[in-house]
C-alpha positions in Angstrom: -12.9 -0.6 30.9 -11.8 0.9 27.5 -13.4 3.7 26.6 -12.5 4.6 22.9 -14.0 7.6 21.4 -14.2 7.1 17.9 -15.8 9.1 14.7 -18.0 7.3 12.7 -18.5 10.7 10.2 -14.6 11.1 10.1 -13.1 10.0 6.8 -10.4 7.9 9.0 -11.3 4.6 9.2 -13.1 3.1 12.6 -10.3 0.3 12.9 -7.6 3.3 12.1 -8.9 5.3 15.4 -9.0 2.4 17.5 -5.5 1.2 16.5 -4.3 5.0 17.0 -6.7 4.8 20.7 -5.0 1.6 22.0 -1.3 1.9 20.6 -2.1 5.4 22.8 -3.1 3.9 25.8 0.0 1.1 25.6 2.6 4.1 24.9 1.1 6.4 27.7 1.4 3.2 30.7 -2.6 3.5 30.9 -2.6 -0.1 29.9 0.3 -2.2 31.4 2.6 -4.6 30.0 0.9 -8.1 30.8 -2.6 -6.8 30.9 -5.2 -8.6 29.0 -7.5 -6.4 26.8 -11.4 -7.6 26.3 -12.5 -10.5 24.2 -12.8 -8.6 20.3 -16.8 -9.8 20.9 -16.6 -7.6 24.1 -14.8 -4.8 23.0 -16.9 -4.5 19.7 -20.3 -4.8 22.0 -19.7 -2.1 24.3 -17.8 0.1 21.9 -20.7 -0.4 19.2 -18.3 -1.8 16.8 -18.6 -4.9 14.4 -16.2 -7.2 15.4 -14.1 -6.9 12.5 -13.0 -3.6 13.2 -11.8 -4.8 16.5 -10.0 -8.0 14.2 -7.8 -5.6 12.1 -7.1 -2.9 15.3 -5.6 -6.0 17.6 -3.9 -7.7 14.1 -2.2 -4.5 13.0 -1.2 -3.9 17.1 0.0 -7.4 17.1 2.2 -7.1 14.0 3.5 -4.4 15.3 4.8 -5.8 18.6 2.1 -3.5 21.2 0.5 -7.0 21.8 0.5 -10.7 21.4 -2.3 -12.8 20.9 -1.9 -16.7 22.7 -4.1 -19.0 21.4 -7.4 -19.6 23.8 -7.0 -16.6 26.3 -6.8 -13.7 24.2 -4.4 -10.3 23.4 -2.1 -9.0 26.1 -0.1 -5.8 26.7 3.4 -6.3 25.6 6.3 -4.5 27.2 7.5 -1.4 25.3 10.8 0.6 26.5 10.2 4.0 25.1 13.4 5.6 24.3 15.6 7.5 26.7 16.3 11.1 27.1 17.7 12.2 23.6 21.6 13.3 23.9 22.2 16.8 22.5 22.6 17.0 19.0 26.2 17.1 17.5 27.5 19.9 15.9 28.2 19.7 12.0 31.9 19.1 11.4 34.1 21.3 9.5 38.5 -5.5 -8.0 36.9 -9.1 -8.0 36.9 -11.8 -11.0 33.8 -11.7 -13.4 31.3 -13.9 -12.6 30.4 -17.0 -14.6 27.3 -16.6 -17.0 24.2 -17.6 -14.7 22.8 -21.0 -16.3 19.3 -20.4 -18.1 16.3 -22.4 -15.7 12.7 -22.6 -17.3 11.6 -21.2 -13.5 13.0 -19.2 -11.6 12.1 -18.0 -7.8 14.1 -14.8 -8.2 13.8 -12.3 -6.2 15.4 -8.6 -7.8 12.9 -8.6 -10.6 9.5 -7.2 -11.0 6.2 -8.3 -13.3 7.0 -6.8 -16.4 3.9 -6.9 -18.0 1.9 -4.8 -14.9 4.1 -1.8 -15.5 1.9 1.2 -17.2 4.1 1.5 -20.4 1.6 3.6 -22.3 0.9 6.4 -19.5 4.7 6.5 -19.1 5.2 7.1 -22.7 2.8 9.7 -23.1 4.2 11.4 -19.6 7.5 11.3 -21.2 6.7 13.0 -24.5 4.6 16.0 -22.3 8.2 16.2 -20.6 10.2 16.4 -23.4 7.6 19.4 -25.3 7.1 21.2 -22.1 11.0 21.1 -20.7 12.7 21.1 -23.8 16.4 22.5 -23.9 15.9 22.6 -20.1 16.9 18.6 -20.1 20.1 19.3 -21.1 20.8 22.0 -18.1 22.5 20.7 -14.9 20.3 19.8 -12.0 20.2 20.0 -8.4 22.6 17.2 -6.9 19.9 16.5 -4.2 18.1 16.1 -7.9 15.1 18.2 -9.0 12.7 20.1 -6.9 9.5 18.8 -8.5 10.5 14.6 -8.0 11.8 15.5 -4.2 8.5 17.4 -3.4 6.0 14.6 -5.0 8.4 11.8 -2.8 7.6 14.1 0.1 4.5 13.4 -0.1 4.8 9.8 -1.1 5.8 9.2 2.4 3.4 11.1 4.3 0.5 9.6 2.2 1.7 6.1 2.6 4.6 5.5 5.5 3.1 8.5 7.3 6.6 10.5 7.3 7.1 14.3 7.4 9.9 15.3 5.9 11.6 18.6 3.6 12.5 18.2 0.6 16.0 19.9 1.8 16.5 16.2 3.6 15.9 14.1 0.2 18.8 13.1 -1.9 18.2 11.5 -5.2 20.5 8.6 -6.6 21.2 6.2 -9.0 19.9 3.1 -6.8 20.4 2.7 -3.2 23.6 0.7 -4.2 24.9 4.4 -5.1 23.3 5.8 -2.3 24.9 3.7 0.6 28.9 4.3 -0.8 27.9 8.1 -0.2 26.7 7.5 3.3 30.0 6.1 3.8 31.5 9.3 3.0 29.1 11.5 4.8 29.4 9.2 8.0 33.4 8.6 7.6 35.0 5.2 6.6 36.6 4.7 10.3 33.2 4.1 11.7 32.0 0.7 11.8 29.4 -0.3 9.8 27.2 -3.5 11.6 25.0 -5.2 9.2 22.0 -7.7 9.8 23.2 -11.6 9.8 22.0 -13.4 7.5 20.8 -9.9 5.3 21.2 -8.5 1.9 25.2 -10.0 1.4 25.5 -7.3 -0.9 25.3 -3.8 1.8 28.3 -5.5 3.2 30.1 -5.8 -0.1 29.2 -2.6 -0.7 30.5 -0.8 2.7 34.1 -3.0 2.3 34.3 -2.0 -1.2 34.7 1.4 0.2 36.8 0.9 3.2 34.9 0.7 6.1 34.8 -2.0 8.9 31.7 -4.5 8.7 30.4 -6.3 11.9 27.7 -8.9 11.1 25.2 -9.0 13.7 23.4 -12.2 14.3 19.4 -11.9 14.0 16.9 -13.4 16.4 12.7 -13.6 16.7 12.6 -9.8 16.8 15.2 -8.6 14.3 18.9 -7.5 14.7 20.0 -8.3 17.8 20.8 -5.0 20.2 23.0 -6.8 22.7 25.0 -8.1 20.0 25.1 -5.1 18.3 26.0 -3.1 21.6 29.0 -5.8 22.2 29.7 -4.4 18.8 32.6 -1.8 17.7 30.0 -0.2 15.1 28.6 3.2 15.3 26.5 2.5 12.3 23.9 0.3 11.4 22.1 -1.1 8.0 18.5 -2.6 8.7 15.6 -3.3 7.2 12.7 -3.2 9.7 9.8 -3.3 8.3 10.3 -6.9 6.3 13.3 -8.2 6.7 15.4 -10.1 3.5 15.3 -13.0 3.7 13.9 -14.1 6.8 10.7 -11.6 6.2 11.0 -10.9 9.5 8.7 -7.2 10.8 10.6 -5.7 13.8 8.2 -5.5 16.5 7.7 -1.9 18.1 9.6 -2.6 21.4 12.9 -3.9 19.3 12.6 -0.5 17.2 12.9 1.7 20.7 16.0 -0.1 21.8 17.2 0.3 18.3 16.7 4.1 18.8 18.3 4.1 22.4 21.3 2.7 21.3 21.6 4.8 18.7 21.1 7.9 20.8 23.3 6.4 23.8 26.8 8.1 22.0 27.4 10.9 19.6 27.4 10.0 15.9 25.5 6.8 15.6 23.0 6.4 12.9 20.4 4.1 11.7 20.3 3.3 7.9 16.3 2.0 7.6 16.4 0.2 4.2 12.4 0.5 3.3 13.1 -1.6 0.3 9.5 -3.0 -0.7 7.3 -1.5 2.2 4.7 -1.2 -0.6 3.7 -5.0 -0.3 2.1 -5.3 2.8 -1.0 -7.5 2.3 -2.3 -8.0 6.3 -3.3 -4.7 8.1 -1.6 -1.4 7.6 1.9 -0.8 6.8 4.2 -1.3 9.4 5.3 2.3 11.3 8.9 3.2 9.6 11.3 4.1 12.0 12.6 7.0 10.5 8.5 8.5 12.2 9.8 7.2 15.7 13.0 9.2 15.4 13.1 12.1 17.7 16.9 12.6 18.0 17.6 12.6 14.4 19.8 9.3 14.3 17.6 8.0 11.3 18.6 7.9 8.0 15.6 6.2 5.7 16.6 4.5 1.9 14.1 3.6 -0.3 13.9 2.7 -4.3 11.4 2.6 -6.9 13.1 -0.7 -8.1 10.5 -3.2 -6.6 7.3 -0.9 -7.1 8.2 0.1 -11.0 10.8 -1.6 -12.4 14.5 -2.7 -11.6 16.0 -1.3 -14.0 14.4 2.2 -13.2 17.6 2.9 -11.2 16.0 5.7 -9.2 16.3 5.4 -5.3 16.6 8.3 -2.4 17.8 8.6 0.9 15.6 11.3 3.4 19.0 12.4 6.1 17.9 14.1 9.4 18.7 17.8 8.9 21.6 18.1 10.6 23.5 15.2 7.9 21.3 17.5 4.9 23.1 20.2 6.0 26.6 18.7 6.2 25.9 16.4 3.0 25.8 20.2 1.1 28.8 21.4 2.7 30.8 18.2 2.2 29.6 16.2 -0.8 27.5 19.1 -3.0 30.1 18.5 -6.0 28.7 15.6 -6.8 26.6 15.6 -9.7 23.2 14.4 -10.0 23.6 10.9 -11.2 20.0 10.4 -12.2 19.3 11.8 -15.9 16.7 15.4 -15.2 14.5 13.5 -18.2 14.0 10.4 -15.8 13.3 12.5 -13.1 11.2 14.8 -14.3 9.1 11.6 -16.4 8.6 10.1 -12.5 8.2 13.7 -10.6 5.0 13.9 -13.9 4.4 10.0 -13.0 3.9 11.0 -9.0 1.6 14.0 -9.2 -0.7 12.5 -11.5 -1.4 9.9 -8.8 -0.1 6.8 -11.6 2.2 5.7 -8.8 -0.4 5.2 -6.1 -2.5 3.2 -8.6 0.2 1.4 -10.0 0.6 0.4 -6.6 -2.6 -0.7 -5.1 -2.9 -2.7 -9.1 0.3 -4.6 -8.5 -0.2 -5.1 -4.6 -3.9 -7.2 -5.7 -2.1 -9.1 -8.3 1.2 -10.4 -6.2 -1.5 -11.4 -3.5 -3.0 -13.3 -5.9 0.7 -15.2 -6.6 1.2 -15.4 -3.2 -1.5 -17.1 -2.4 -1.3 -18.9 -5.5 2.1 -20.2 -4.4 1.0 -20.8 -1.0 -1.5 -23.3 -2.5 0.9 -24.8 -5.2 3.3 -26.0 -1.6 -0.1 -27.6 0.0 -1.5 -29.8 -3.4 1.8 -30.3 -4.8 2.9 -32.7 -1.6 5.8 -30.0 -0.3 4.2 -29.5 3.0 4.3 -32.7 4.2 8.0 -32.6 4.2 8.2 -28.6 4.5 6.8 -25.2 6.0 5.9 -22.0 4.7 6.8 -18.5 6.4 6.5 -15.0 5.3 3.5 -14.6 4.1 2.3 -11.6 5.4 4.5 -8.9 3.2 7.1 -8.5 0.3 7.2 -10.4 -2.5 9.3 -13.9 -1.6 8.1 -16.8 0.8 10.7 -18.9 2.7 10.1 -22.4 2.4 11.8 -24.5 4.8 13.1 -28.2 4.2 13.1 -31.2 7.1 13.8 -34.0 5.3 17.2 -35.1 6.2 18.6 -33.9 2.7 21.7 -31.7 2.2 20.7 -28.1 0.9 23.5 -28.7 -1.5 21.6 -31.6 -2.9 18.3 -30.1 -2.9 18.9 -27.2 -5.2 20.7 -29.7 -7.2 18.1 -32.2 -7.9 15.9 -28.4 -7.9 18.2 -27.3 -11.1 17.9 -31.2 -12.6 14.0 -30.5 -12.8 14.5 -26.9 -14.3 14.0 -24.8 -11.0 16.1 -22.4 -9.8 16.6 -21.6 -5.9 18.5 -19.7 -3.7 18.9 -20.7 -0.3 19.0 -18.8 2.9 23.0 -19.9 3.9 23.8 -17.6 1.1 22.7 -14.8 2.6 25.1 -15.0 6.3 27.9 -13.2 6.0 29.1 -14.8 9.0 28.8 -18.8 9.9 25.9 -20.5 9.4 23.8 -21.4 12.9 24.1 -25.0 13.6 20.6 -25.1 14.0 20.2 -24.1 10.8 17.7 -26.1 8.2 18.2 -25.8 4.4 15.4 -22.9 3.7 15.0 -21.3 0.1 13.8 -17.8 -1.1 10.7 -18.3 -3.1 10.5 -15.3 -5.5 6.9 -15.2 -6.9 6.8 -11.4 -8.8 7.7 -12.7 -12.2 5.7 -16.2 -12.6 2.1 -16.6 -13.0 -0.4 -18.8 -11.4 0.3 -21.6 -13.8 3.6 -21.7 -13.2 4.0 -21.0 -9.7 2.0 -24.4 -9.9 4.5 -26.0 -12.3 7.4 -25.2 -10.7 6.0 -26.4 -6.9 5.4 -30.0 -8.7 9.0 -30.0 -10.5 10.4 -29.3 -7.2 8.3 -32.1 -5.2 9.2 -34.7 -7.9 13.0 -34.1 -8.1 13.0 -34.3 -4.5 11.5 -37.4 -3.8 13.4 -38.9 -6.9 16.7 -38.0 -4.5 18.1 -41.5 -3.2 
């Protein structure tokens, strides 16, 4: 029988102490892999809870890979492989042709853009003017290369207020964008080491990492995320991953995947995880997702993430938070590198931060792309795309993947989808390797930028330049 001992005067939430109780229980072997937990009605009666608390505990537990819920008998234990014994730690070491102009589409499901009209331009101009009268001739001094104490402390506690990390600021590095930010990993890590890359992924981490020399082993991806076998068949001591939501295939990493991430990673001497946290922000069912980075005990974590999809995409501001042994070889090997982010910039979002704008903007944004989400979701169903299609990825970031069965080439479908006006990008672009045979033409359905109205628009251009195919 569970016994949970919650708080009902603390200021954590009921659901948040259960979750924290049970996740306990599964991690310690007091509940097994396989066993079946009570009915949420059960549970909620003999723990004096409302059955909704139970609801989000066992969804967040599920999301996260502790359970599984099969439809009619309930939620059982999954299996999770705690990492092994940590190995010691190591000791610090002494051009392509222009592309063609994009065509101009009246919609457009991109993804790398942001609602314009939801950023806070009026608090950031009046931040900005208290920063240029306060620091004055100070903006025109050198900064820090890790970049200024006052933006790396507020992003300290950033992530302990929402991905639950503890970090120093002596781990941060500031840069301009995590494009930036990954060609100086390669430098801090070596170029001989072989970079492994999720398959299909973001093609342009691999672009990146040959651009500066290093090796690139696409590994294929599976139910769970990248998979490890593959990756262990691998030659690569590094790996690029992005756990919590996964481009494109939205895919969250469940807990048991992350562990034998971790073990492979601390199974030989100077292999890292890079845990791209790209949009973590846009989690609309249960909590966020646990970053990996807080499971990390043997320092073989190396966590990027970017303002780009919270504020703006052209706010090229992004930072990287390296276990402290790389912090402290990253100032003894790479500390003549400039700052590339402007001291004005960063002191603007350090201002921006600690006056709490952020975590608004945040929460502000987050209710409206639900709203678009489930506006899209809803365009799909009336618009006549489902009886031919199906939805995935609903549950965080800001794209949907809407996949095709109707016996048409993908080729032809974002054809007849540019005819009508509507611009697409499908899923086969994003393998750097061969496409799976199974494979079925699936598109990226970027929803940030359009309203309601047109998320409804461009669902019925689609259906009618698809059925007009011959």
């Amino acid at each position: 029988m569970l016994t949970p001992e919650l708080d009902s005067t603390s200021p954590q939430p009921l659901y948040e102490q259960l979750y924290y109780y049970l996740r306990g229980e599964i991690e310690h072997g007091a509940l097994a892999p396989g066993e079946k937990l009570p009915s949420k009605r059960n549970l909620a009666s003999s723990a004096k809870l409302s059955v909704m608390t139970v609801e989000r505990a066992y969804s967040q537990l599920t999301a996260e890979g502790y359970l599984r819920s099969e439809d009619r008998r309930g939620f059982f234990v999954e299996q999770v492989a705690a990492p092994g014994p940590s190995l010691p730690a190591e000791p610090t070491p002494k051009a392509a042709p222009p592309a063609a102009p994009a065509p101009q589409y009246q919609y457009d499901f991109a993804t790398n853009v942001v609602d314009a009209e939801a950023f806070p331009f009026s608090t950031w101009a009046k931040l900005t003017r208290e920063v240029l009268s306060s620091r004055d001739s100070a903006l025109l001094s050198a900064t820090d290369p890790q970049g200024v104490p006052e933006l790396r402390e507020a992003i300290v506690r950033h992530l302990y207020q929402f991905r639950g990390i503890r970090v120093q600021p002596s781990q941060i590095v500031v840069g301009a964008g995590s494009e930036m930010l990954l060609s100086l990993l390669v430098q801090l890590l070596g170029r001989e080491q072989g970079y492994a890359v999720e398959d299909p992924g973001y093609r342009k981490t691999a672009q990146i990492l040959r651009k500066n020399g290093a090796p690139v082993f696409p590994i294929p991806m599976d139910e769970g995320g990248i998979d490890v076998g593959r990756l262990e068949d691998s030659a690569a001591s590094v790996v690029h991953v992005t756990p919590s939501h996964h481009y494109p295939l939205g895919i969250i990493m469940p807990i048991s995947r992350r562990y034998a991430l971790l073990h492979w990673a601390e199974s030989a001497p100077e292999r890292y995880i890079i845990e791209d946290d790209y949009d973590s922000e846009y989690r609309f069912t249960g909590r966020p997702i646990p970053a990996l980075q807080g499971l990390d005990r043997a320092g073989r974590v190396i966590y990027l993430n970017t303002f780009t999809k919270s504020l703006s995409p052209s706010m090229r501001i992004s930072y990287m938070v390296l276990p402290p042994l790389l912090a402290e070889r990253y100032r003894k090997e790479l500390y003549f590198y400039s700052s590339t982010v402007p001291s004005f910039e960063q002191y603007s979002l350090a201002l921006f931060m600690q006056r709490g704008h952020l975590e608004r903007h945040i929460w502000r944004t987050r209710k409206r792309y639900r709203l678009r989400r489930d506006a899209l979701i809803t365009a799909v169903k009336e618009t006549g795309l489902t009886a031919y299609s199906r939805l995935s990825g609903a549950d965080a970031g800001l794209h949907l993947l809407l996949t095709v069965q109707n016996g048409r080439r993908e080729s032809d479908l974002i054809a007849a989808a540019a005819e009508a006006g509507v611009r697409i990008n499908p899923v086969s672009a994003c393998y750097d390797g061969p496409v799976p045979e199974a494979y079925l033409p699936t598109f990226i359905l970027g929803y940030a930028r359009m309203d309601e109205e047109h998320l409804t628009t461009a669902c019925r251009l689609l259906q009618e330049g698809w059925q007009a195919l011959p």
